[in-house]
MARDRENNU-377416 format. One record per atom (N, C-alpha, C, O, CB): residue number from 1; residue in one letter; x, y, z. Coordinates in Angstrom, 1 decimal, m for minus. Glycine has a CB too. Layout:
<atoms>
     n   res        u        v        w
   NUM     A        X        Y        Z
...
</atoms>
This chain:
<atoms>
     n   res        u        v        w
     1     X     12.6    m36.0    m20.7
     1     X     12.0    m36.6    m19.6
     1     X     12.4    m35.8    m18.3
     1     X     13.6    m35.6    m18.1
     1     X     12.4    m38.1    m19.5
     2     X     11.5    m35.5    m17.6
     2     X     11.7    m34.5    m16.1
     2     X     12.8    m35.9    m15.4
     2     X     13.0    m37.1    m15.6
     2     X      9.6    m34.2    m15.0
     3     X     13.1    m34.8    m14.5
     3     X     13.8    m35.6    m13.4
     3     X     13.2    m35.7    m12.1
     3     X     12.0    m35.1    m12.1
     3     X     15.0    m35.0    m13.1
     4     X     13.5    m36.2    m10.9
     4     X     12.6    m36.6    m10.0
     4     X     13.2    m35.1     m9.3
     4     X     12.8    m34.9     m8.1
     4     X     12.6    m38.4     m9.2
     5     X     13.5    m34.8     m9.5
     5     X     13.9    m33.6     m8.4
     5     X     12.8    m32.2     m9.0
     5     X     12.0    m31.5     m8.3
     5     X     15.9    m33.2     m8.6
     6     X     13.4    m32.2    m10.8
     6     X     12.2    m31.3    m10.9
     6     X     10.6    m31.6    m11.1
     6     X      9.6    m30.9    m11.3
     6     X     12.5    m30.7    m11.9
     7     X     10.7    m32.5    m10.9
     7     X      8.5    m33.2    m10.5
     7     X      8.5    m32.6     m9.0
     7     X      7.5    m32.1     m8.6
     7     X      8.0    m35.9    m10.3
     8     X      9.7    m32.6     m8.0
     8     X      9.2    m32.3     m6.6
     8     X      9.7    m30.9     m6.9
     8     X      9.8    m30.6     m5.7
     8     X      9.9    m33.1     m5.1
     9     X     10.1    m29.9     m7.5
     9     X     10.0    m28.8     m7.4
     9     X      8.5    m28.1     m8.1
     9     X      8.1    m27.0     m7.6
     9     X     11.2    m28.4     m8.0
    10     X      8.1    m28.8     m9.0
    10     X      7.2    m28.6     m9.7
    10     X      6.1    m28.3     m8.5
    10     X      5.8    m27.2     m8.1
    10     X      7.0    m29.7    m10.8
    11     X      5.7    m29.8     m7.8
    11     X      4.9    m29.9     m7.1
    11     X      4.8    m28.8     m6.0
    11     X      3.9    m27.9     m5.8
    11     X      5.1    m31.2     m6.8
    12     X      6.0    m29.0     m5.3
    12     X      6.3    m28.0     m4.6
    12     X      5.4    m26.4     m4.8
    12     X      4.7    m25.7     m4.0
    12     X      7.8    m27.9     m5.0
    13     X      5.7    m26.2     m6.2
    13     X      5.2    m24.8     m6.6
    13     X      3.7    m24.8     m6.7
    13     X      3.0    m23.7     m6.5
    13     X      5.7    m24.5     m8.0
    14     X      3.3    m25.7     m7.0
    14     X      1.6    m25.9     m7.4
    14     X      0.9    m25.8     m6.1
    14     X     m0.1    m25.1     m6.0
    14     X      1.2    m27.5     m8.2
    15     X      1.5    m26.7     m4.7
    15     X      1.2    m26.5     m3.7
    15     X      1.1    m25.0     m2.9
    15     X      0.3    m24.6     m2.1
    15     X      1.8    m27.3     m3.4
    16     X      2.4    m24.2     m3.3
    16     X      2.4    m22.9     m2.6
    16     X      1.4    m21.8     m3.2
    16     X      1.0    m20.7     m2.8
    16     X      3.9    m22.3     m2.5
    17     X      1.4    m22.8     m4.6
    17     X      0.2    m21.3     m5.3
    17     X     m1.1    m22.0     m4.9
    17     X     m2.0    m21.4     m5.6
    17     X      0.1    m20.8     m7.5
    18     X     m1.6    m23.1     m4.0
    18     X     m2.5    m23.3     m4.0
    18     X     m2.7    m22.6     m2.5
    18     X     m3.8    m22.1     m2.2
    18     X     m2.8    m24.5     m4.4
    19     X     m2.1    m22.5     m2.0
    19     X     m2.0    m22.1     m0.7
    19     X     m2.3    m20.2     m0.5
    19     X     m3.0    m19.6      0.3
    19     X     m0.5    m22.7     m0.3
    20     X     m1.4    m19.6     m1.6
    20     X     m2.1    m18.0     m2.0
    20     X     m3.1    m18.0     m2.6
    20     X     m3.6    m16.9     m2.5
    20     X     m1.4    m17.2     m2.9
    21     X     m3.8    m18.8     m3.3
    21     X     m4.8    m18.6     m3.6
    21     X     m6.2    m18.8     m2.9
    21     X     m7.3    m18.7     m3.3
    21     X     m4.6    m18.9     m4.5
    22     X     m5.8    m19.2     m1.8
    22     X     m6.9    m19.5     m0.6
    22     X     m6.7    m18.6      0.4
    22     X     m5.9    m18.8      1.3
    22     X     m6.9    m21.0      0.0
    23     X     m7.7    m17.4      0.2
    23     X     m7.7    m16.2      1.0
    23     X     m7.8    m16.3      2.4
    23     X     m7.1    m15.8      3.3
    23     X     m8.8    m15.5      0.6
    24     X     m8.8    m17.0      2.4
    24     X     m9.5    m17.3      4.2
    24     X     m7.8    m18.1      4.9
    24     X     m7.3    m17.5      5.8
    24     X    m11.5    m18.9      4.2
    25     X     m7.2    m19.5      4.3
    25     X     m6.1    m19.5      4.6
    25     X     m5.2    m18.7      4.9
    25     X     m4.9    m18.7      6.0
    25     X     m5.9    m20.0      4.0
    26     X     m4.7    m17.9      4.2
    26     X     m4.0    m16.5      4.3
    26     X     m4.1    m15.5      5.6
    26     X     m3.2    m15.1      6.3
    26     X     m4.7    m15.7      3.1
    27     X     m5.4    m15.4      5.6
    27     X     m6.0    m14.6      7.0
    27     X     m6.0    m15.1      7.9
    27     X     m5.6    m14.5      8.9
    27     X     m7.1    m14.0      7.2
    28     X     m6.5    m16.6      8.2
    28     X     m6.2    m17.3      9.4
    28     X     m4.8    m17.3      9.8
    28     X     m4.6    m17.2     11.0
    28     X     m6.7    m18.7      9.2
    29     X     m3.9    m17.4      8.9
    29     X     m2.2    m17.2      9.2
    29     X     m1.6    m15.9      9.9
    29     X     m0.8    m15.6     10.7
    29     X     m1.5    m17.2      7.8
    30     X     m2.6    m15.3      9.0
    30     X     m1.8    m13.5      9.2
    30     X     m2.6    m13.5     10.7
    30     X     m1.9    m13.1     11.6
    30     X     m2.6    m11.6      7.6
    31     X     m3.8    m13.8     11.1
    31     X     m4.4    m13.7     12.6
    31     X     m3.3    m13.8     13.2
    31     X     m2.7    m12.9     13.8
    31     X     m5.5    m14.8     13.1
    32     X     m2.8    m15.6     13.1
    32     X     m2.2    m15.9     14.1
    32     X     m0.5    m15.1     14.5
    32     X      0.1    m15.4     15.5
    32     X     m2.2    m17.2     13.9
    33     X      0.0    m14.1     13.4
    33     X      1.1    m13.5     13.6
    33     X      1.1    m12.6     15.0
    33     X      0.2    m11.8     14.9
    33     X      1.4    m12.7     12.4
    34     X      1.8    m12.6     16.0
    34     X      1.7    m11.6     16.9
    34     X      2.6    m10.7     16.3
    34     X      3.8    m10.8     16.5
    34     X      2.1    m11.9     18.4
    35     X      2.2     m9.7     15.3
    35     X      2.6     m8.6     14.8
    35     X      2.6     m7.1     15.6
    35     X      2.8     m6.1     15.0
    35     X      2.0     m8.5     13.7
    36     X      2.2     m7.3     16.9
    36     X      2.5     m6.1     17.6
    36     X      3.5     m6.7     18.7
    36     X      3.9     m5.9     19.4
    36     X      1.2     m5.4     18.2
    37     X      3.8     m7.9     18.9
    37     X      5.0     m8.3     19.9
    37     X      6.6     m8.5     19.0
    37     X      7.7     m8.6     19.4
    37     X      4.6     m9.9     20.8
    38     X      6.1     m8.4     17.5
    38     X      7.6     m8.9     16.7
    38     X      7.7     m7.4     16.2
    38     X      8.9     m7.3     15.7
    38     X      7.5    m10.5     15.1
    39     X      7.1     m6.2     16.2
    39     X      7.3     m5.3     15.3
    39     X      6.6     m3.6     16.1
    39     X      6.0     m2.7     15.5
    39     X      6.6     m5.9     13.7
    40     X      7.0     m3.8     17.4
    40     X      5.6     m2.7     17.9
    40     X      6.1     m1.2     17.3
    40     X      5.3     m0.2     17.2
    40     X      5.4     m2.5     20.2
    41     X      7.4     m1.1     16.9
    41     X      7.5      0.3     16.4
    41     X      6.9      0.5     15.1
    41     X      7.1      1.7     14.6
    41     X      8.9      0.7     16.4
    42     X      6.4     m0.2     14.5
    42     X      5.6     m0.2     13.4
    42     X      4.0     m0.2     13.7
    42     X      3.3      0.0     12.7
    42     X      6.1     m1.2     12.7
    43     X      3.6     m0.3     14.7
    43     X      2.6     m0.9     14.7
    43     X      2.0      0.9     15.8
    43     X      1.0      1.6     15.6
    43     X      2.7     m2.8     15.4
    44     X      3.1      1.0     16.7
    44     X      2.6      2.0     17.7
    44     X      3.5      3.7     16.5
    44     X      4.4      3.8     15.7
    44     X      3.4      1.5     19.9
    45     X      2.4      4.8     17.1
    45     X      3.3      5.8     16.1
    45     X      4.3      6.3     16.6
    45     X      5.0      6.9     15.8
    45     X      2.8      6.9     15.6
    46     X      4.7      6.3     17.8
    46     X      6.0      7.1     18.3
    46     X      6.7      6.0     18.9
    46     X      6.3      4.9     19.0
    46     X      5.9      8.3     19.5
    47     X      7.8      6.6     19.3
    47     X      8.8      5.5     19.6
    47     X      8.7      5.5     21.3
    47     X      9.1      4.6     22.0
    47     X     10.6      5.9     18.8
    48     X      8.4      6.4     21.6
    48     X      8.2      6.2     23.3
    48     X      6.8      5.1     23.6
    48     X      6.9      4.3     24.5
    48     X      7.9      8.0     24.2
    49     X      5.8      5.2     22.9
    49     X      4.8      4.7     22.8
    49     X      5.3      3.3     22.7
    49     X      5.0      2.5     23.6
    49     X      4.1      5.1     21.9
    50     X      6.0      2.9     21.8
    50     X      6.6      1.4     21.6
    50     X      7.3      1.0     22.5
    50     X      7.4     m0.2     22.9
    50     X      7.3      1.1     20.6
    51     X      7.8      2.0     23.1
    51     X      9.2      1.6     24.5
    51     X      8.2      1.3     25.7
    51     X      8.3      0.4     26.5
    51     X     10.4      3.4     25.2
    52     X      7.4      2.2     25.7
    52     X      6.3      2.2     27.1
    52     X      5.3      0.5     26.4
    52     X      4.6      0.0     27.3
    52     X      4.9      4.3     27.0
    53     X      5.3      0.0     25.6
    53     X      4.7     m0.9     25.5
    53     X      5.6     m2.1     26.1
    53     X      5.6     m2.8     27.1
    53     X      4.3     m1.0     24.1
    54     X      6.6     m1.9     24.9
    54     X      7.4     m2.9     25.3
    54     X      8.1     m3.2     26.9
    54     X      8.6     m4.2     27.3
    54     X      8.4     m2.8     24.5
    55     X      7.8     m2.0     27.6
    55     X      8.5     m2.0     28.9
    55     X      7.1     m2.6     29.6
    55     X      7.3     m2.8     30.8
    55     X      9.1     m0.2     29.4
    56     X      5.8     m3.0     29.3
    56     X      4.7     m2.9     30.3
    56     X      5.2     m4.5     31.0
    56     X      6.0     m5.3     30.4
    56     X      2.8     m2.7     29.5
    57     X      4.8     m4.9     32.4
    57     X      4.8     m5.8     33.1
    57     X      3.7     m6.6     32.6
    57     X      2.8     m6.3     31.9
    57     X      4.9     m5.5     34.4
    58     X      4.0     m8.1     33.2
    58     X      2.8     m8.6     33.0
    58     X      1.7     m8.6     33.4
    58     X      0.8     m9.0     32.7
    58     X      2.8     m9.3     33.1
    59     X      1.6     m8.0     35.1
    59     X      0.1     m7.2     35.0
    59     X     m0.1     m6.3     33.9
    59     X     m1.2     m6.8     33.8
    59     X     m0.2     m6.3     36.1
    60     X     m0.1     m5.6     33.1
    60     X     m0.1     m4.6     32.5
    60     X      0.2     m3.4     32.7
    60     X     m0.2     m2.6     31.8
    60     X     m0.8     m4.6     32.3
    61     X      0.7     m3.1     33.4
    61     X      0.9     m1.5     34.0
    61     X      2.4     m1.5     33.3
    61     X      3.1     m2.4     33.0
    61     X      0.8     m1.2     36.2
    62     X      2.7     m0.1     33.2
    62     X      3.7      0.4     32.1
    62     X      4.9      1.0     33.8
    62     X      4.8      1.9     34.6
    62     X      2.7      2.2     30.8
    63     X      5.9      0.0     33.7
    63     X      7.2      1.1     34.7
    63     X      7.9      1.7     33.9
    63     X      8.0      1.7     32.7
    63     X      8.4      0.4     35.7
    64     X      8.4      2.5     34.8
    64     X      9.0      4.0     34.4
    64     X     10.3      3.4     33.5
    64     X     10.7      2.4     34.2
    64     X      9.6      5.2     35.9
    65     X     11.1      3.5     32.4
    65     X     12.1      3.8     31.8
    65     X     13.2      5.0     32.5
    65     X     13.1      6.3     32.5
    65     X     11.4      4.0     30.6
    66     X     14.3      4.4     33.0
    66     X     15.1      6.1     33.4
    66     X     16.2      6.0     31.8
    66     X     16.7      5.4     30.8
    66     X     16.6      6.0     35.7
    67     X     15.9      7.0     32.6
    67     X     16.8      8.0     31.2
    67     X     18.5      6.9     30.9
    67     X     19.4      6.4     31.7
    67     X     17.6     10.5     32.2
    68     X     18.1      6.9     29.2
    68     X     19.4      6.0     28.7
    68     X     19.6      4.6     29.2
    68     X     20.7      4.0     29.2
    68     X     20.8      6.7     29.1
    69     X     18.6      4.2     29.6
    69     X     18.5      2.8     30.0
    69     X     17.9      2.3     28.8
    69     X     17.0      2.9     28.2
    69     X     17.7      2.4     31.2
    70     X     18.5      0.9     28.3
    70     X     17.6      0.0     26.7
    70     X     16.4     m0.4     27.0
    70     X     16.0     m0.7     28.1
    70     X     18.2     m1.6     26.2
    71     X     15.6     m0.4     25.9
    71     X     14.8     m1.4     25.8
    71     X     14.3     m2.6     26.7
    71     X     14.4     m3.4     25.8
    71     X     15.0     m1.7     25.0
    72     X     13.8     m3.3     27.7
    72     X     13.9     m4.5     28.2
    72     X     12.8     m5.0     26.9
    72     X     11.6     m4.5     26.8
    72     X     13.6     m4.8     29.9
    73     X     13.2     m5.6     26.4
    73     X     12.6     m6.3     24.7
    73     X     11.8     m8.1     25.9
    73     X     12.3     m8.8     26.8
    73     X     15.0     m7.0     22.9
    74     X     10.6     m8.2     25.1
    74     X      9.1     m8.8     25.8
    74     X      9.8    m10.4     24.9
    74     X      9.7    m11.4     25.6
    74     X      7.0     m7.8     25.0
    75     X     10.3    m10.6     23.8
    75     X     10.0    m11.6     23.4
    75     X     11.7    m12.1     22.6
    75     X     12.4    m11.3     21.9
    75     X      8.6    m11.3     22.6
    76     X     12.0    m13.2     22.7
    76     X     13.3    m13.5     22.0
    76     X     13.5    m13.5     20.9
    76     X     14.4    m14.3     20.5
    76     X     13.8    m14.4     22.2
    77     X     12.9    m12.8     20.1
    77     X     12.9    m12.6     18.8
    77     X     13.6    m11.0     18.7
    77     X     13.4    m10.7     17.5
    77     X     11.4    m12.7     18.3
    78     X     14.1    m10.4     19.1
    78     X     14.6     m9.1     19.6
    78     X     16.2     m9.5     19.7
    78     X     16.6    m10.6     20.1
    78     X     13.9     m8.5     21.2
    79     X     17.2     m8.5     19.1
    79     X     18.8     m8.8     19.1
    79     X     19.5     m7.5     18.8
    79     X     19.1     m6.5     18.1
    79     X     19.2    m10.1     18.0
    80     X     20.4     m7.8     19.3
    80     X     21.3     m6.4     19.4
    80     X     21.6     m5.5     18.5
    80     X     22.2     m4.4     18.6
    80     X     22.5     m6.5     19.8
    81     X     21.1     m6.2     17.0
    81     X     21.5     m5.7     15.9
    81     X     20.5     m5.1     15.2
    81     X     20.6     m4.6     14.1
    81     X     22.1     m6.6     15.2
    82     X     19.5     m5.1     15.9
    82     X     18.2     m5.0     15.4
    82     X     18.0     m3.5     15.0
    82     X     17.2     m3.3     14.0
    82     X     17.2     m5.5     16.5
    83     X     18.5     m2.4     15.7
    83     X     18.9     m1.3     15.1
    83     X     19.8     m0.9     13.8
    83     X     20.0      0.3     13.6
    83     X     19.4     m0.8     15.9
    84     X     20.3     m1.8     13.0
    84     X     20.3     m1.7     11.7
    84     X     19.5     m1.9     10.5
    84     X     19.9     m1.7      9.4
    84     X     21.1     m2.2     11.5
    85     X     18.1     m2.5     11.0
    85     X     17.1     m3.0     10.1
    85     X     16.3     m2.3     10.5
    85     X     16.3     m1.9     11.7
    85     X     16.7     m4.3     10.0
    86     X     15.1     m1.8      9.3
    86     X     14.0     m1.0      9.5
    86     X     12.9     m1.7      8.8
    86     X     13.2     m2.6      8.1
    86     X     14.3      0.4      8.9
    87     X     11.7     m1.5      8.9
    87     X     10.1     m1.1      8.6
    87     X     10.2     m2.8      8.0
    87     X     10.8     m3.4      8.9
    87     X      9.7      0.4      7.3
    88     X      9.7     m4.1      6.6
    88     X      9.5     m4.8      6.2
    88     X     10.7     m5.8      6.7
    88     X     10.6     m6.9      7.1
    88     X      9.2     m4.4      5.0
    89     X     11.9     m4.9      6.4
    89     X     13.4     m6.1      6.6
    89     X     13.4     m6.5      8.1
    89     X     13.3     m7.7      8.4
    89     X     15.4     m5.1      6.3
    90     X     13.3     m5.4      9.5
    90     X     12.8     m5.7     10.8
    90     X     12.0     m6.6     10.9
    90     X     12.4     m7.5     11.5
    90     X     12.3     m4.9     11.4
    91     X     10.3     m6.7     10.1
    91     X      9.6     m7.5     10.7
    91     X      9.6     m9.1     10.1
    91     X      8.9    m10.0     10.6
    91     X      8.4     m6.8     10.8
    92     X     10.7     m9.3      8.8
    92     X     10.8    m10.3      8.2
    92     X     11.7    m10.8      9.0
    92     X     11.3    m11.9      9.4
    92     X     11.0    m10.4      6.9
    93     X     12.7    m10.5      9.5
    93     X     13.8    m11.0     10.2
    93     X     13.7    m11.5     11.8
    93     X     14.4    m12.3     12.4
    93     X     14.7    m10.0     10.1
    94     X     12.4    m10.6     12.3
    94     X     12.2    m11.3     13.4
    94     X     11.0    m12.4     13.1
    94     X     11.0    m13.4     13.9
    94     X     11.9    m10.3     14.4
    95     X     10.2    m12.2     12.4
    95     X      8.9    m13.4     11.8
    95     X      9.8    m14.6     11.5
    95     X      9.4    m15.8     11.6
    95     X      7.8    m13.0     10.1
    96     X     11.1    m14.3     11.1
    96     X     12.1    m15.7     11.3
    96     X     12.2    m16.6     12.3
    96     X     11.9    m17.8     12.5
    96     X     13.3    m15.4     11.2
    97     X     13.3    m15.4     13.3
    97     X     13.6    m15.8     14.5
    97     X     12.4    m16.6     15.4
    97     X     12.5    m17.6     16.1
    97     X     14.2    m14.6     15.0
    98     X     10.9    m15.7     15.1
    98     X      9.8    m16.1     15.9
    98     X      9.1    m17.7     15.7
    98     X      8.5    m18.4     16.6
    98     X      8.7    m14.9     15.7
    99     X      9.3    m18.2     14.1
    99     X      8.8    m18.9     13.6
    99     X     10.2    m20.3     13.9
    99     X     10.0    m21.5     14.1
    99     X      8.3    m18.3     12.2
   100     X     11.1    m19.8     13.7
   100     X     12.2    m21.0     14.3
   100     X     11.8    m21.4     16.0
   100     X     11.7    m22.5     16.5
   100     X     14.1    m20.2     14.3
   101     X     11.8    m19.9     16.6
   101     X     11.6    m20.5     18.4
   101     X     10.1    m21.0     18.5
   101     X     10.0    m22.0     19.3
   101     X     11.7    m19.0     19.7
   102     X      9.2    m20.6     18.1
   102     X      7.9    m20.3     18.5
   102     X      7.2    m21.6     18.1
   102     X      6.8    m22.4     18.9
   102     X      7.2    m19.0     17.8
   103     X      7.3    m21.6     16.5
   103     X      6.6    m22.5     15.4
   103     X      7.0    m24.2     15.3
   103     X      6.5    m25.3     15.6
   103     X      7.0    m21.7     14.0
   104     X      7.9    m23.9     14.8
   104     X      8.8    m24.9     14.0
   104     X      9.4    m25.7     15.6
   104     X     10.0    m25.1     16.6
   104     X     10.3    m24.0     12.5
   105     X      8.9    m27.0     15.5
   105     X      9.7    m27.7     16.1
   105     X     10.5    m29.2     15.2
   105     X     10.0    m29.8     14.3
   105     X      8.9    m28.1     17.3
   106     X     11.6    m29.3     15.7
   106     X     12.8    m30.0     15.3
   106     X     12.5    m31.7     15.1
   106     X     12.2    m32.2     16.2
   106     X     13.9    m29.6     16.5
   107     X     12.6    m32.5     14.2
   107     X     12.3    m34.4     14.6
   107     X     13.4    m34.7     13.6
   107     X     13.3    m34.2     12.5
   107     X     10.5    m35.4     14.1
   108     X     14.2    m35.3     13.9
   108     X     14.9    m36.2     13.4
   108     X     14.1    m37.4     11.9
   108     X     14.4    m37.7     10.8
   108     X     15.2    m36.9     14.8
   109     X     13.2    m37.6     12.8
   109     X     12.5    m38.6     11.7
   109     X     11.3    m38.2     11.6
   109     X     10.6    m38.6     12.5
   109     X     12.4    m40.1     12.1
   110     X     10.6    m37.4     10.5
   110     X      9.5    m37.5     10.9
   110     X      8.4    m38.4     10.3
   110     X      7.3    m38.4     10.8
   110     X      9.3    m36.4     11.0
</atoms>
């Protein structure tokens, strides 16, 4: 006889493969990722290109970067350590951070 824990894991599972298996779902999701504000060095091909992005104001106009000055990083999903992670591990780690600040809000009860 199952246990009640494995009926909600079960369930659990049936629900997330129902959820991959609904394409248009899938793409409505992936739409909503701002995958050029969580990942632009992947997205732009040089790395000054991504700096010059990431540096643009909110009008849009791009200011100058002086020499050996950081990044000013657009979104709080960005952290100091972020130069130890590259290409898939970078953009999973910030799709975290973005989906804790951004997404997910917090209830006690819900």
């Amino acid at each position: 006889m199952a246990s009640d824990l494995h009926r909600r894991i079960e369930s659990s599972i049936r629900t997330a493969k129902q959820w991959e298996s609904d394409k248009s779902l899938l793409a409505e999701i992936r739409a909503s990722i701002p995958i050029r504000e969580l990942v632009p060095e992947l997205v732009c091909e040089t790395e000054a290109q991504w700096r010059l992005y990431l540096n643009k104001t909110a009008d849009g106009e791009a200011k100058e970067e002086a020499a050996g000055d950081s990044v000013n990083y657009r979104t709080s999903c960005f952290e100091k350590d972020d130069a130890y992670w590259e290409g898939d591990d970078l953009f999973l780690k910030r799709l975290t951070r973005y989906f804790k600040q951004e997404v997910m809000k917090w209830c006690n009860q819900p």
